[in-house]
C-alpha positions in Angstrom: -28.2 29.5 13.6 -30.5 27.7 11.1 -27.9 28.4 8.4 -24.9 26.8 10.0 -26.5 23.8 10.4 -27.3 23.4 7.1 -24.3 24.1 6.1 -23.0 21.9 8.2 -25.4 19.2 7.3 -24.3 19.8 3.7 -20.5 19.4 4.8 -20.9 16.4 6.2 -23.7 15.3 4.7 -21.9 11.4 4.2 -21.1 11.1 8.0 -24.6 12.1 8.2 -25.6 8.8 5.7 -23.5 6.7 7.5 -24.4 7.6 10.8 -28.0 6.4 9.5 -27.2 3.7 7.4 -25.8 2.2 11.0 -29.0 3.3 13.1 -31.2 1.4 10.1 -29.0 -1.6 10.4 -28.4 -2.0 13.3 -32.5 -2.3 14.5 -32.3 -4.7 11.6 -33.2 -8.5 12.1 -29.7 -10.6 12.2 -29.5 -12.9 8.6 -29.6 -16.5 9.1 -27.1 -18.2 10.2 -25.2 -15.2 11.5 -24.4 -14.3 15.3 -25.7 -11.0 16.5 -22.2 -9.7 17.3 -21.0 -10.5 14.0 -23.7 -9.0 12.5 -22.6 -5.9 14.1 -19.5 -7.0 13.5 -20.4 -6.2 9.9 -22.5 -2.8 10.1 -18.9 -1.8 11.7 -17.2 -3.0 8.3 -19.7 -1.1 6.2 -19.4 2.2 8.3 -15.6 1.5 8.3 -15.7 1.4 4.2 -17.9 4.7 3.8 -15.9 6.6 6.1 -12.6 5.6 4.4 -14.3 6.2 1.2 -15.8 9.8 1.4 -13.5 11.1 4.5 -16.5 13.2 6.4 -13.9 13.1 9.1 -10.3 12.5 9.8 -9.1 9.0 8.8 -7.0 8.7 12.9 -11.2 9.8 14.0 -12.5 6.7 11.4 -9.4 4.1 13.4 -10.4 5.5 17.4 -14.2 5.5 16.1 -14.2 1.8 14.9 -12.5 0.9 18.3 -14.9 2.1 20.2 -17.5 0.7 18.4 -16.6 -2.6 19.1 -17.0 -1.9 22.5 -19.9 -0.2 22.7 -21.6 -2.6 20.3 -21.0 -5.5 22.8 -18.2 -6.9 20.3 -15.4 -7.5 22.9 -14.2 -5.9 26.3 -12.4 -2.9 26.3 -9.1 -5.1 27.1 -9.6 -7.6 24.1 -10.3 -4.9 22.0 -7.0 -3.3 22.8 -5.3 -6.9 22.5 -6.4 -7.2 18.7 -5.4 -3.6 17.9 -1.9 -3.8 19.0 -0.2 -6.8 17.4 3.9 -7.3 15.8 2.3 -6.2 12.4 1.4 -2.6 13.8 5.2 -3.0 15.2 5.8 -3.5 12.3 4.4 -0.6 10.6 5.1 1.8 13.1 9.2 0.8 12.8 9.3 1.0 9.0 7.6 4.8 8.8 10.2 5.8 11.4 12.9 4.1 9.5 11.8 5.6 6.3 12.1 9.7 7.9 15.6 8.1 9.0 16.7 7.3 6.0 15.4 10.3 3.8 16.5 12.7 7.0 20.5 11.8 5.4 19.3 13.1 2.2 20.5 10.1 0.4 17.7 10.9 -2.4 19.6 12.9 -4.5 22.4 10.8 -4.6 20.4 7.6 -5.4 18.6 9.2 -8.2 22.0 10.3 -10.1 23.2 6.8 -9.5 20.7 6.1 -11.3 21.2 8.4 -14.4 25.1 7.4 -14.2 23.8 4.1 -15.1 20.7 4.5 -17.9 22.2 7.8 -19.5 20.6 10.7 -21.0 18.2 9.4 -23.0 14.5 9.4 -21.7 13.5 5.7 -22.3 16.5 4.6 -20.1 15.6 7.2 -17.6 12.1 6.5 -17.1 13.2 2.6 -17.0 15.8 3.1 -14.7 13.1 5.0 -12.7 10.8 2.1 -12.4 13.6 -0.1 -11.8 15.0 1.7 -9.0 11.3 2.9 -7.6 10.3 -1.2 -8.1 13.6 -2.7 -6.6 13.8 0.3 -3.5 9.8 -0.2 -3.0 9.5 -3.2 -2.5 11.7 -3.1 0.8 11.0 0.4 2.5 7.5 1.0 1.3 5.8 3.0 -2.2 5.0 5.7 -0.6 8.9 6.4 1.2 9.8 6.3 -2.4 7.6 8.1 -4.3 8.0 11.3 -2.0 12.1 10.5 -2.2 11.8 10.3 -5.8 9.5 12.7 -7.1 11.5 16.0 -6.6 14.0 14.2 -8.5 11.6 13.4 -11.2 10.1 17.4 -10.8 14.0 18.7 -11.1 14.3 17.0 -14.5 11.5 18.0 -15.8 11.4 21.7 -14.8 15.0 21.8 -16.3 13.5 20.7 -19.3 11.0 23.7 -19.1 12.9 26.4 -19.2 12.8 27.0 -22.9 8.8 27.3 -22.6 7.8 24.0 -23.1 5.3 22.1 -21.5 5.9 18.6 -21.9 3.4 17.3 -20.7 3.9 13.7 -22.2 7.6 14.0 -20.7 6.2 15.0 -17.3 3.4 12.3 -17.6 5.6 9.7 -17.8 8.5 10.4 -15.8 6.2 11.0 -12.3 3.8 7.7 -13.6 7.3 5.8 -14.0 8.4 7.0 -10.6 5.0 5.8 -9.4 3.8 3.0 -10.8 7.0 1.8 -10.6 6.8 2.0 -6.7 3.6 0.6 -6.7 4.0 -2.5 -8.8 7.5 -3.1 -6.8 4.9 -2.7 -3.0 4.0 -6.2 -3.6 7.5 -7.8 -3.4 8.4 -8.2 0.3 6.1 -7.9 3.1 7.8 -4.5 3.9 6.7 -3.1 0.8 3.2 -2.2 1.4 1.3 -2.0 5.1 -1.5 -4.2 3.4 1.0 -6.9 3.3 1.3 -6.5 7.0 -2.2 -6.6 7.7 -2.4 -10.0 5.7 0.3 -11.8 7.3 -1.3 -10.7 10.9 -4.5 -11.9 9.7 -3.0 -15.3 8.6 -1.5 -15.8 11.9 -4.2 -14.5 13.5 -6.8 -17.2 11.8 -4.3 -20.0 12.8 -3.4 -20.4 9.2 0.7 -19.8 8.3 3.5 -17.9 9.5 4.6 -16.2 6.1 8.1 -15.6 6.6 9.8 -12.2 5.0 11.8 -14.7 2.0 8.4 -17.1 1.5 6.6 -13.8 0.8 9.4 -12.7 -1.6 9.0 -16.5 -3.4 5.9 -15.6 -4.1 5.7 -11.9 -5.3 9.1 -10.7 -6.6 9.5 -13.0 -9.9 6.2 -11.4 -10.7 7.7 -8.0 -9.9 10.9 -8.5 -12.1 8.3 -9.2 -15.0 6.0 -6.1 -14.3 9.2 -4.0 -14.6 9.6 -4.0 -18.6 5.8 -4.1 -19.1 5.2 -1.3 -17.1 8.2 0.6 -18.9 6.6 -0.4 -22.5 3.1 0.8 -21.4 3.9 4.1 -20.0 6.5 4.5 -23.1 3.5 3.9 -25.6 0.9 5.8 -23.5 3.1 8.9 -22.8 5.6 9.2 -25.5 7.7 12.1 -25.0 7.9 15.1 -26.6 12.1 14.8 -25.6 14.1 11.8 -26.3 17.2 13.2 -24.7 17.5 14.8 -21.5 21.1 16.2 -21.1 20.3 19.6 -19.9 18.3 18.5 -17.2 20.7 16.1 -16.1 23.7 18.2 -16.4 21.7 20.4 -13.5 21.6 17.5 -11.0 24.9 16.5 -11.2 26.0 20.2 -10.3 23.4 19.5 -7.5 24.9 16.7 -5.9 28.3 18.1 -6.3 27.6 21.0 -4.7 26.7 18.5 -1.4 30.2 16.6 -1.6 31.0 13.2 -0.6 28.9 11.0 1.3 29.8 11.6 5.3 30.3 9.2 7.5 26.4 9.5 8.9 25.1 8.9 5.3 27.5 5.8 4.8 26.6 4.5 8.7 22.7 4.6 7.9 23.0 2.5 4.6 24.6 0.2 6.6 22.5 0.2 9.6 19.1 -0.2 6.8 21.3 -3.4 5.5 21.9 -5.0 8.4 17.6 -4.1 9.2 16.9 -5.8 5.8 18.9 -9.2 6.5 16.8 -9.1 9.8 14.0 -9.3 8.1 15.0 -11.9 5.7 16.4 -14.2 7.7 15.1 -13.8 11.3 11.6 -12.7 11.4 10.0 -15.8 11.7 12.1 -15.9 15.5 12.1 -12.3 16.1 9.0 -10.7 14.1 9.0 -8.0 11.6 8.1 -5.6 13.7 10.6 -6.0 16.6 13.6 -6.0 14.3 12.0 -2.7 12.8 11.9 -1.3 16.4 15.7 -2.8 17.0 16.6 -0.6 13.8 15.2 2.5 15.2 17.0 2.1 18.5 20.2 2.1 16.5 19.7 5.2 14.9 19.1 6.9 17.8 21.3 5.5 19.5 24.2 7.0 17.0 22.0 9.9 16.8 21.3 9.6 13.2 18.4 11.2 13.7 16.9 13.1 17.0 13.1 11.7 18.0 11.8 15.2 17.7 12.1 14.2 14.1 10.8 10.8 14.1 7.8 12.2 16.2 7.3 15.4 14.0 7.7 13.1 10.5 6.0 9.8 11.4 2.2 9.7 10.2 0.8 8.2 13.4 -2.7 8.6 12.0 -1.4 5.8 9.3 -0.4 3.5 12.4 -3.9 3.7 14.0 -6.1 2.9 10.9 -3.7 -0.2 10.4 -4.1 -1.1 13.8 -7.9 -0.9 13.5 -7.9 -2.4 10.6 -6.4 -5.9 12.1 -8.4 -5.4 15.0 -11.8 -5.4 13.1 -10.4 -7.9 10.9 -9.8 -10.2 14.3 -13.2 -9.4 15.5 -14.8 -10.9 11.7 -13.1 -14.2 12.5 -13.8 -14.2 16.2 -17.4 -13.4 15.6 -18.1 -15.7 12.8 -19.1 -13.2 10.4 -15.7 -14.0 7.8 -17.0 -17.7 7.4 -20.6 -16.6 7.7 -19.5 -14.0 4.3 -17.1 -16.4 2.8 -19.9 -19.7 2.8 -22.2 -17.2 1.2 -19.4 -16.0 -0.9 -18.6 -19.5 -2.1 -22.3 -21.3 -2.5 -22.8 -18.3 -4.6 -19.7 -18.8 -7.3 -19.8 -22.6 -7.2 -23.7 -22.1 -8.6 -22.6 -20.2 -11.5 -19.1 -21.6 -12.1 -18.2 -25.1 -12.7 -14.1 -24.6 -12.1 -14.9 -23.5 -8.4 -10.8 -23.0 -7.9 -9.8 -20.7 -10.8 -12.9 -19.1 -10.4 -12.2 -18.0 -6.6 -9.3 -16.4 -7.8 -10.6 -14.2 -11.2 -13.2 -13.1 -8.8 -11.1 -12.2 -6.4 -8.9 -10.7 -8.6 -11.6 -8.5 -9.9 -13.3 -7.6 -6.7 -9.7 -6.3 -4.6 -8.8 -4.6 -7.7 -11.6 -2.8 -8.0 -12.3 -2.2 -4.5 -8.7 -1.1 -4.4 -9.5 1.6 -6.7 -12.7 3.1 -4.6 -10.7 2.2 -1.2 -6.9 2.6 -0.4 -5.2 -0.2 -0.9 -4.9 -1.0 2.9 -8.4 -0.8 3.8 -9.4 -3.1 0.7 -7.2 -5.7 2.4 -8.7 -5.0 5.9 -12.2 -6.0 4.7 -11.2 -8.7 2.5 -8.6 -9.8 4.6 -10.7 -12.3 7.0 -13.4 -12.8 3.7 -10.9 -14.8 1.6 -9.1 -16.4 4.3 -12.2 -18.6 5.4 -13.2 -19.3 2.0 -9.3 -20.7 1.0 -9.1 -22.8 4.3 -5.6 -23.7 4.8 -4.1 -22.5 1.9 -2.9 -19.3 1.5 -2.9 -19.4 -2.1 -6.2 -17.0 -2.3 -4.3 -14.4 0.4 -1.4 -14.2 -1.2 -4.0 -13.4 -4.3 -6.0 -10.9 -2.5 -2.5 -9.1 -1.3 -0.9 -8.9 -4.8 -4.3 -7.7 -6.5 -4.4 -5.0 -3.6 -1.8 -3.4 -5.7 -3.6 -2.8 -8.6 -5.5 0.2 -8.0 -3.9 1.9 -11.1 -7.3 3.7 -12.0 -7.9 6.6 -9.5 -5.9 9.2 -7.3 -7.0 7.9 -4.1 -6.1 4.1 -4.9 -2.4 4.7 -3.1 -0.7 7.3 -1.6 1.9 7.4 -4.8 -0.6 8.8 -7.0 -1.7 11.4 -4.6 1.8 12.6 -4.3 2.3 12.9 -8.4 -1.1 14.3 -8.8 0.1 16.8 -6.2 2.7 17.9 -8.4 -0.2 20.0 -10.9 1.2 18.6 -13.6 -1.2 16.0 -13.6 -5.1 15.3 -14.7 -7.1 12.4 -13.4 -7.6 11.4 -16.9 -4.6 10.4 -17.2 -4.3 7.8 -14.6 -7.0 5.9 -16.7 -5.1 6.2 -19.7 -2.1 4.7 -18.4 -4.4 2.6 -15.6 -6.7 0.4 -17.4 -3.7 -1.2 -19.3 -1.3 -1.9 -15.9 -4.5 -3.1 -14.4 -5.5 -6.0 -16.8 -1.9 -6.9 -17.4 -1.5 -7.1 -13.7 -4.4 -9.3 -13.7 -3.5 -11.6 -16.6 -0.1 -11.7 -15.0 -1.0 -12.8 -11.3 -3.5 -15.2 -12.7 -0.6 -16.8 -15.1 1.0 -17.1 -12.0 -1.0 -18.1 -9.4 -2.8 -21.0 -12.0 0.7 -22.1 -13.3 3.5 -21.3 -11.5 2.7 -21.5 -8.0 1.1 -25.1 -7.8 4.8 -26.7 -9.5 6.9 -25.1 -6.4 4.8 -24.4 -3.6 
């Protein structure tokens, strides 16, 4: 008996330190200034960021757990915390996973990465560009991770082809999965559809009273700086992971007899591009009436509706876990701003930067900058965004220059496995160390930076 729960102990030895941590802090006196709800407010942050971070338990148990909290900590009633966790974003993200298993349930994968090939050619630099092209462009409308698992048995079929005479390659394998990744990752930031963090920042902006970011405003703002990290991303990974094939005929030879073998496109596969068109105009042009998320549900009534796809398989495929941390992620985020404790953390924030920095402006965004980056790279990108989220909001008032900041940097994460969802899927491949994303990371990271800042000091202030 004594030995299980030791071993048990040692299993979950960080839900353990958490559950502690919380006790400790919670018997704590409340800081100056600061509202005993959004104090608590704030040990519910912390516990949120440890539990993400080392995963003692499931991350769906870390979403319910952090509702409940709220209530039981005397944060809200049980029916305004349900309010704040159910909101158009959470629509939002709920309609675009389901579309997503829609879309790759036509097997339309295949198809679009020898589109690609027919296009670049044989030859490896033009492949691995076309590959963070198409990942960037594709990304940046149905989400990284939707691509990254459409594309990487693509990427995987090439370069097992390439095996087959007994070589490794692992240069060639490094850079064709970190093209098909990074290149979904860098294009996450171009709509609001591209990445659920997005989401969560335009429901905390319109939660905090402070814009309604439209689906084309969002793409003003992020996509020129997408169309710039294409060919940068393509020269890094080229110089990091030169290959140890220039030419890649074989390989492609093999997919073309692969698609062949499946025929023409059927009516169902030709129907479903159409329908995700006629979605994607939605977005662009009536969201602001409509909201992102209802014209995502409206999308996924139509494919079942021409039964494009049977709900068993929606329900079977769609990562509901994902669904609830977002939603408790926007519903702690609403209980910071409620509370007080976002401006109580963002006047600190600010009183501590203008102290050491005389340009208090540009110096609220390199900071920022570094922090989500960073954090990003500790915390999935999401969950950096949940606690930042209501932070950087109170300290940039009315402008939503230092959001749109904090949601671009979010994509950063370049260093570490558990930054995105992308990089687990590669690194799930085996062809991958976690050395290499720091090879490869450290350079996307501080041109990211250098980039955004250009940007956001420059470019931004002449048009919007």
């Amino acid at each position: 008996m004594l030995e299980n729960i030791i071993y048990w102990l040692k299993k979950k030895k960080w839900l353990v330190f958490t559950f502690f941590l919380s006790l400790v802090l919670y018997f704590l006196p409340t800081p100056d200034g600061l509202e005993i709800s959004g104090y608590r407010v704030i040990i519910i942050v912390i516990l949120f960021i440890l539990l993400i971070l080392f995963e003692p338990i499931p991350l769906p148990a870390t979403a319910m757990l952090i509702i409940v909290l709220q209530v039981l900590f005397g944060i809200g009633s049980p029916n305004e915390v349900a309010s704040s966790f159910m909101s158009d974003s959470v629509f939002f993200i709920m309609g675009s996973l389901m579309l997503a298993t829609a879309i790759i349930s036509q097997g339309l994968d295949s198809r679009l990465a020898l589109g690609i090939i027919n296009i670049t050619g044989h030859k490896t630099w033009n492949i691995s560009f076309g590959f963070i092209l198409f990942c960037a462009l594709l990304s940046s409308f149905i989400g990284e991770h939707t691509v990254t698992a459409m594309m990487m048995p693509v990427g995987l079929t090439l370069i097992r082809n390439t095996m087959l005479d007994g070589d490794e390659n692992k240069k060639l394998s490094a850079l064709l999965l970190f093209s098909i990744a990074y290149g979904s990752a860098i294009g996450s930031i171009g709509t609001p559809s591209g990445g659920g963090r997005n989401v969560i920042m335009i429901g905390y902006l319109e939660q905090f009273g402070v814009a309604e970011i439209t689906y084309l405003t969002w793409m003003k703002y992020a996509y020129p700086i997408l169309l710039i990290q294409i060919p940068i991303t393509a020269l890094i990974l080229w110089r990091t992971f030169f290959p140890e094939k220039l030419i890649l005929d074989s390989a492609v030879r093999k997919l073309k007899i692969q698609v062949a073998h499946s025929g023409k496109l059927s009516i169902q596969q030709i129907l479903s591009i159409f329908i995700f068109i006629l979605i994607f105009f939605g977005w662009v042009f009536f969201s602001s009436i409509l909201g992102l998320g209802m014209i995502s549900l409206i999308g996924v009534i139509i494919y079942l509706s021409f039964g494009l796809i049977e709900w068993r398989e929606i329900n079977k495929n769609t990562n509901w876990g994902v669904i609830m941390l977002f939603g408790a992620a926007i519903s702690v985020g609403v209980q910071m701003k409620q509370t007080g404790a976002a401006l109580w953390i963002a006047n600190n924030f600010i009183n501590f930067v203008d102290n050491i920095f005389a340009n208090a402006q540009f110096s609220h965004s390199v900071i920022t900058i570094i922090i989500t980056s960073s954090l990003t790279n500790i915390l999935s990108n999401a969950a950096t965004i949940a606690v930042l989220g209501p932070i950087v909001i109170n300290i940039s008032g009315d402008s939503i220059l230092l959001p749109m900041i904090t949601a671009l940097s979010s994509a950063f994460g370049f260093l570490t496995i558990v930054a995105s969802p992308s990089y687990m899927i590669i690194y799930s491949s085996g062809l991958l160390q976690s050395s290499d994303f720091i090879r490869g990371g450290w350079k996307m990271m501080f041109t990211s930076i250098v980039l955004l800042l250009l940007f956001s000091s420059l470019v931004w202030p002449l048009f919007f």
